[in-house]
C-alpha positions in Angstrom: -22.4 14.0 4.5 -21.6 11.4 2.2 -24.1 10.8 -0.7 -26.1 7.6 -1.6 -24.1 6.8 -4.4 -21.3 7.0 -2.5 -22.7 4.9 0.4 -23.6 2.3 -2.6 -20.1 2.0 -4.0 -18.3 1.8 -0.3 -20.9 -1.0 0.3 -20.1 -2.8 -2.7 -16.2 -2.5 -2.3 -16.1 -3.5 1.4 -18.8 -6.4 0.8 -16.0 -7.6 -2.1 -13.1 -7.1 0.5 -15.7 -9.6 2.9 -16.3 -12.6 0.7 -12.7 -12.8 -0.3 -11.9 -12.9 3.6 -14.8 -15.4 4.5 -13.9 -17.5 1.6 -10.2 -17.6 2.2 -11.7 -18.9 6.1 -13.6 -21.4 4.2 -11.3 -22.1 1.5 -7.8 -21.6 2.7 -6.1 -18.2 1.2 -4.7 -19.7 -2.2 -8.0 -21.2 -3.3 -9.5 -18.9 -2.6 -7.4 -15.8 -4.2 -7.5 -17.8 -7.3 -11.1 -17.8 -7.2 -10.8 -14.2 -6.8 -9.0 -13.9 -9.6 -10.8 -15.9 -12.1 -13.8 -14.1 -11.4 -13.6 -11.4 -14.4 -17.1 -10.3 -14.4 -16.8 -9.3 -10.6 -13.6 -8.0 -10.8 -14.7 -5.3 -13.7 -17.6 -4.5 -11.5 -15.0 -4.1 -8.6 -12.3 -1.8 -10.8 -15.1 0.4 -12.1 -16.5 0.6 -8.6 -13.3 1.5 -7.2 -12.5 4.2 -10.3 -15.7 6.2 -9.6 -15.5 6.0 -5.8 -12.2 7.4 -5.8 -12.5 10.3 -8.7 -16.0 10.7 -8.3 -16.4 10.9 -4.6 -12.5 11.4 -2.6 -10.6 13.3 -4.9 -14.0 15.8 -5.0 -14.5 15.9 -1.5 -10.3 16.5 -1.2 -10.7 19.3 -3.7 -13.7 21.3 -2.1 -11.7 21.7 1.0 -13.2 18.9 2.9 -11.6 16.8 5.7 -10.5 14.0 3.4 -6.7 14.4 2.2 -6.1 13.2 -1.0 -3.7 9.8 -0.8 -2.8 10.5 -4.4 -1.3 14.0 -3.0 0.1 13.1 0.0 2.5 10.3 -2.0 3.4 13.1 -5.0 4.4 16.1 -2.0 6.1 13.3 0.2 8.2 11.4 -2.8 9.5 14.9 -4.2 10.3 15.9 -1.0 12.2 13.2 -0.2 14.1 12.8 -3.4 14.5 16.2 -4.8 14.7 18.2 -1.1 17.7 17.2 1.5 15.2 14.3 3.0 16.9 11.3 1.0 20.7 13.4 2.4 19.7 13.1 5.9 18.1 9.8 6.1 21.4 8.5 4.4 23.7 10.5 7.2 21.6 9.0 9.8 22.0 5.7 8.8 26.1 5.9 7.8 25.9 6.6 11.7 24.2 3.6 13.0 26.4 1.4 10.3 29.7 2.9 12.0 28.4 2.2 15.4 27.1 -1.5 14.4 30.7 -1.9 12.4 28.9 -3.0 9.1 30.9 -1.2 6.2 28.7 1.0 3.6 29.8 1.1 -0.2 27.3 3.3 -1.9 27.5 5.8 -4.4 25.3 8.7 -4.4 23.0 8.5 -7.4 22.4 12.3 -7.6 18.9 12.3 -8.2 17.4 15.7 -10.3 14.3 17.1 -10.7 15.3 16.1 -14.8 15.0 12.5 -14.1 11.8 10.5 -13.9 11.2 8.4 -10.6 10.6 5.0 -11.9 7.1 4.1 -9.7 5.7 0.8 -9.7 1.9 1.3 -8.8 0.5 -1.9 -7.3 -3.2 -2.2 -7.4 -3.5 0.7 -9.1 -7.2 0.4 -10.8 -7.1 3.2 -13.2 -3.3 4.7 -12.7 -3.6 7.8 -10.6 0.1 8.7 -10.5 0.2 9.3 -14.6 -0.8 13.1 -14.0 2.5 14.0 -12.2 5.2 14.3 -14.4 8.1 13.2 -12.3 7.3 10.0 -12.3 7.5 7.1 -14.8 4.6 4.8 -13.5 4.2 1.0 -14.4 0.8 0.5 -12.7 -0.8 -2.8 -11.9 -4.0 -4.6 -11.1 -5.7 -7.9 -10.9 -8.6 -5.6 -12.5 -7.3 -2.7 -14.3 -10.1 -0.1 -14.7 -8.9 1.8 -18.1 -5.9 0.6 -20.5 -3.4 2.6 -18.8 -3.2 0.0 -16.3 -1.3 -3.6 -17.0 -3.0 -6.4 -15.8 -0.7 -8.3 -13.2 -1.0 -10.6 -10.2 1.4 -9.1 -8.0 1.0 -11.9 -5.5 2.5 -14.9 -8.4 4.7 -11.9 -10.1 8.1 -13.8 -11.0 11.6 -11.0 -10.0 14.2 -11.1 -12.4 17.8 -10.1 -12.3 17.8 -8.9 -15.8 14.8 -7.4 -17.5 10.8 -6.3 -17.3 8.9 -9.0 -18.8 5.9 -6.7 -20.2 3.2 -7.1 -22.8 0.5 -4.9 -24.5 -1.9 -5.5 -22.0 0.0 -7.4 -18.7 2.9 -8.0 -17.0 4.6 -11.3 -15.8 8.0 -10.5 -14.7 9.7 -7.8 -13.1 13.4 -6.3 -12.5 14.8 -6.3 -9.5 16.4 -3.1 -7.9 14.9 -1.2 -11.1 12.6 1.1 -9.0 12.4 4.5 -6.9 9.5 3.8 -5.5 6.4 1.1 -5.0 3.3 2.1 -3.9 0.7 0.3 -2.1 -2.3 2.6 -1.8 -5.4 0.5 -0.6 -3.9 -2.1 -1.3 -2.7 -4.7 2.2 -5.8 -4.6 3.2 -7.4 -5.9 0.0 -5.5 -8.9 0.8 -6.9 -11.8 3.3 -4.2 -13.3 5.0 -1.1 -11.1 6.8 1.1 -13.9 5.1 -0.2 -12.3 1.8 0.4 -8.6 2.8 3.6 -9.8 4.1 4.9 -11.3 0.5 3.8 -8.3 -0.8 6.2 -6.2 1.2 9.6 -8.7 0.8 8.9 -8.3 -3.4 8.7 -4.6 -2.8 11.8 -4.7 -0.5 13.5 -6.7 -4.2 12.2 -4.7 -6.6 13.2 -1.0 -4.8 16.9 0.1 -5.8 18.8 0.9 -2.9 17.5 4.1 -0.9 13.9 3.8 -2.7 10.7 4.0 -0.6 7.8 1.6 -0.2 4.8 4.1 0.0 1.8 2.5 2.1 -1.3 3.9 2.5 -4.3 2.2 3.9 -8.1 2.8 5.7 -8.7 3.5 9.3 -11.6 6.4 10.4 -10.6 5.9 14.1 -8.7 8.0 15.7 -4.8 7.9 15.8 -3.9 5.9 18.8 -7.0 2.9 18.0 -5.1 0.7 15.8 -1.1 1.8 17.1 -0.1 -1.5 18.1 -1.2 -2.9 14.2 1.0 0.0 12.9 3.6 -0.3 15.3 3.7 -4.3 14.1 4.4 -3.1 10.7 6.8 -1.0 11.3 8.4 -3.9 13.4 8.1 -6.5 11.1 9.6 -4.2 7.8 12.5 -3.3 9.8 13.2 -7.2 9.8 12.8 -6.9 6.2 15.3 -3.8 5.8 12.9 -1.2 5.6 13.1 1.6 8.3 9.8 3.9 8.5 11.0 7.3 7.7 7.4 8.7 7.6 4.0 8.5 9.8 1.1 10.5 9.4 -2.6 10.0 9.8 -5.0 11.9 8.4 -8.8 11.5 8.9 -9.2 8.4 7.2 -5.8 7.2 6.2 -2.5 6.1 7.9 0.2 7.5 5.1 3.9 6.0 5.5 7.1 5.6 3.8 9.5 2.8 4.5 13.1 3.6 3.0 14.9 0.8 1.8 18.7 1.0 3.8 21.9 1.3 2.3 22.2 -2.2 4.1 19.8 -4.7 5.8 21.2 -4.7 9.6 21.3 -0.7 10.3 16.8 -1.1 9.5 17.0 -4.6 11.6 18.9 -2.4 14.2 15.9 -0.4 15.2 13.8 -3.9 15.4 16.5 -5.8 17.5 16.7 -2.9 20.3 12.5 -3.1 20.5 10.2 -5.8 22.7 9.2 -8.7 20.2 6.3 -9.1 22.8 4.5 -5.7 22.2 4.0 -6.2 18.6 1.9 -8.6 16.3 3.8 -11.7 15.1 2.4 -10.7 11.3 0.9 -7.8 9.4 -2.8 -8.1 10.8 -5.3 -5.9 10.3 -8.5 -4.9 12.7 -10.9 -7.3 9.7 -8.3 -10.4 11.0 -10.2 -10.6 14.6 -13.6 -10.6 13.1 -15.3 -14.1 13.4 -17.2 -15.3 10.3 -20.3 -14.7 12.0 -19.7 -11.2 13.2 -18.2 -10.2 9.5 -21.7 -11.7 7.9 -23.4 -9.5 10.0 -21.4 -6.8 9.6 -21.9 -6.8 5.6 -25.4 -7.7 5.8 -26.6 -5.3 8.0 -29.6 -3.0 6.8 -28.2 -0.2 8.9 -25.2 0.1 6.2 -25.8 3.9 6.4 -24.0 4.2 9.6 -20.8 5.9 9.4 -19.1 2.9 11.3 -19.2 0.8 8.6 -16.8 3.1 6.4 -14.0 2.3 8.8 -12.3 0.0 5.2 -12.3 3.5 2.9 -12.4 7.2 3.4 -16.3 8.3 3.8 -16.2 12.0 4.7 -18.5 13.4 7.2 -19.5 17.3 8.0 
């Protein structure tokens, strides 16, 4: 059973999530992001929040054997075996085949990838950099609100690509390479974000900033069982395919959807698998389940003395016995 501190911290983090979405209603999503933003003071409170949630409470309960699985080890055991095993070998074979069929011509060169070499892992949203203790990766993380000085503070959202070079400071980062990494992560992060044309930006400057055959890691919150919220996953996979990235990996675990979108050796053998699907059976944009909530039933929702129930954990992982 989840403890009262941990009850407290979930509240707080999911009545931040709220405001931002009932302010971007009232506001329009730019103003009110940028209000978000500005607002230091609540977005320490927020990153410290989220630091001791997540060491404190998940990574415990993950560790004792419990029924939450640890996001921060299910993207380590995924990324290594996908670069280091034969999983990069065969999803490259598969789609050499669907280019031959489709007649578009493939000039890659294998980039041989060792265990020697560092992954270069851009962290978004990172809060207190949770990738640093695996070695294999060379992690940039950032936040609107980093939690410790590991973490560089960045708007991803207004971050400027470049062709040429990382544009990075003591403390923040304003411009980033594109092509430059193995992998981006976006753990917790989408549904941080109020509007689906948000999210969606987020995954077109991850699509830029992977080198070809890099992954966009996703992980995001959903207690419900698997099949609840299939047509908001099946939408994402949709829509990323139009991007270029083709879904490589699905799994849910109690409280998280986990998945990896590989970034193809060219754009129309991931649109392929979008083109040959029903438009009409998928979302039009990256929703999540808090997009059909009226004002009035999200107010509720947040303000609600019952805020013990497990139903309202359905945002972040709250284990139960």
């Amino acid at each position: 059973m989840a403890s009262a501190d941990h009850v407290f911290l979930s509240g707080f983090i999911k009545s931040v999530h709220q405001k931002l979405r009932d302010d971007a209603k009232l506001l329009g999503t730019e103003e009110a992001w940028q209000k978000h933003c500005e607002d230091e003071d609540g977005l320490e409170k927020y990153a410290s929040a989220m630091q001791n949630l997540a060491t404190s409470h998940w990574e415990n309960n993950c560790n004792k054997g419990l029924k939450a699985t640890s996001r921060v080890e299910w993207i380590y055991q995924f990324s290594k075996k996908y670069f280091t095993k034969e999983e990069i070998r065969k999803q490259r074979q598969k789609e050499i085949e669907i280019a031959h069929k489709i007649n578009v011509e493939i000039n890659y060169v294998d980039p041989n990838i060792t265990e020697e070499r560092k992954l270069q892992v851009l962290d978004v949203g990172s809060c207190y950099n949770p990738l640093k203790k695996y070695t294999c990766f060379g992690v940039i993380p950032i936040d609107i609100a980093p939690a410790n000085s590991d973490v560089y503070k960045c708007d991803f959202l207004n971050l400027k690509l470049t062709p040429t070079t990382h544009c990075i400071s003591d403390s923040e980062i304003s411009e980033l390479q594109q092509e430059s990494f193995d992998m981006v992560v976006f753990s917790l992060l989408l549904e941080y974000l109020p509007s689906p044309v948000q999210r969606h930006l987020c995954c077109a400057k991850a699509y830029s900033l992977l080198k070809t055959e890099g992954i966009l890691i996703i992980v995001t919150p959903d207690s419900k069982h698997v099949g609840a919220n299939a047509k908001i996953m099946k939408s994402w996979r949709f829509i990323l395919a139009k991007l270029g990235l083709s879904r490589i990996k699905y799994e849910k675990l109690s409280y998280l959807h986990c998945m990896a979108f590989r970034k193809s050796l060219h754009k129309e053998v991931a649109q392929r698998w979008a083109l040959l699907q029903d438009e009409k059976q998928f979302f039009s944009e990256m929703v999540i389940p808090q997009d059909f909530k009226k004002f009035e039933e999200s107010h509720n929702l947040v303000d609600s003395k019952d805020n013990c129930d497990i139903t309202l954990f359905k945002e972040l992982p709250c284990p139960v016995e």
